[in-house]
C-alpha positions, -999 to +999 in steps of 0.1 A: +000+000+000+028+022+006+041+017-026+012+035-044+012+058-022+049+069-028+044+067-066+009+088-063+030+112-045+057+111-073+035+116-102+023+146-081+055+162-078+061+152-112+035+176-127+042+203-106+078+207-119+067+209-154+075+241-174+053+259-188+047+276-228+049+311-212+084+310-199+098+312-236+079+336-239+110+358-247+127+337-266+137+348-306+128+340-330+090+341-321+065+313-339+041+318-359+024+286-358-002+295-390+033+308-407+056+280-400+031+255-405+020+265-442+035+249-476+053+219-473+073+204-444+097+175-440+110+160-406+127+128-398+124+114-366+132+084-343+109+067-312+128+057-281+112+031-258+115+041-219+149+023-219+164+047-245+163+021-276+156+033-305+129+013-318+117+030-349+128+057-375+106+076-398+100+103-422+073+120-428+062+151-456+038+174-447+012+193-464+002+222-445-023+254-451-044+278-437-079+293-446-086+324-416-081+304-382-084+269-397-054+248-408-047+213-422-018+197-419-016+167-439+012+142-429+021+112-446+046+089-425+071+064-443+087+041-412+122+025-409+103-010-414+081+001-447+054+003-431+032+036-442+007+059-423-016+090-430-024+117-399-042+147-414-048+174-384-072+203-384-065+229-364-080+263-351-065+292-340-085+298-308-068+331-298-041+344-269-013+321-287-039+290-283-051+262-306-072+233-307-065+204-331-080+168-342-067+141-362-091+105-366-062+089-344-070+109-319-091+112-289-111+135-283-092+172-294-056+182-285-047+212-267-016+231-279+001+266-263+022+286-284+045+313-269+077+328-282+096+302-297+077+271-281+045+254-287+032+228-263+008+199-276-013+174-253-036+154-267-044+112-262-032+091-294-052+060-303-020+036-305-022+004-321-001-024-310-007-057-324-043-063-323-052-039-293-051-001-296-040+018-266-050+053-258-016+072-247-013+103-233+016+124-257+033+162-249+046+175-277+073+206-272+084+218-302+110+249-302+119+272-334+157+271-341+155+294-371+125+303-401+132+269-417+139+247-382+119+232-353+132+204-331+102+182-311+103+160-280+072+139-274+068+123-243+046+094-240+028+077-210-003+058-197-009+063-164+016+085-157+044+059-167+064+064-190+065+046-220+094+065-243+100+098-266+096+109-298+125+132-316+122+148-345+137+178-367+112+195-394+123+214-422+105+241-440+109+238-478 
């Protein structure tokens, strides 16, 4: 019993130490999230499992435009094993750096943060593994290095465990 109690009280402290998007607030050069994500994008990426491994590598191109406040970003995925995927996000601009986002892989609508050079994600991913799908809980940070640049860490967990990252570096065409 003490045991749960001890990791309760972990995952707790855990949350608390978090940062925040408004603490880059400062940071140059500023995103422009409806800027940065228009045209065409490529990133290349790797996930690690919680031990560090790297399990998979990918690439993906995306698609990406705006009409007002509502953008799609169209991503096609081409794995390390051949194996192929499709995520097309829409998102809306919902004001004070804020934006809202669905994809059909995931649950219910993510949540994303923008401020100065940073834009948080969270949003729950409908994972498939084998024959089950698992919903997982995934924090995206993405930082802008320069107009063309943006490095992203994903951290993913169920039930506040952690179950690896995702890494990956887009490029603006």
């Amino acid at each position: 019993m003490k045991i749960f109690a001890l990791l309760g009280m972990a995952a707790l402290c855990a949350g608390c130490s978090a940062p925040a998007p408004d603490q880059y607030a400062s940071q140059q050069p500023r995103l422009d999230v409806q800027r940065y994500f228009n045209g065409t994008l490529d990133a290349h990426g790797m996930f690690q499992d919680r031990s560090g491994a790297v399990v998979k590598r990918f690439v993906v191109v995306m698609h990406c435009q705006w009409q007002g406040d509502t953008g799609t970003l169209d991503e096609d995925f081409t794995y390390s094993d051949g194996t192929r995927q499709k995520r097309v996000w829409t998102l809306h601009k919902a004001g004070d750096g804020s934006f809202t986002a669905t994809a059909p892989d995931v649950v219910g609508t993510a949540h994303g943060v923008a401020a100065g050079n940073a834009l948080r994600w969270k949003y729950v991913l409908a994972q498939p593994v084998g024959d089950k799908v698992y919903n997982v809980d995934m924090e995206d940070w993405m930082f802008l290095i320069d107009d063309k640049v943006m490095l992203n860490r994903t951290a993913m967990s169920k039930f506040g465990v952690s179950l690896g990252s995702v890494t990956l570096s887009f490029s603006k065409r």
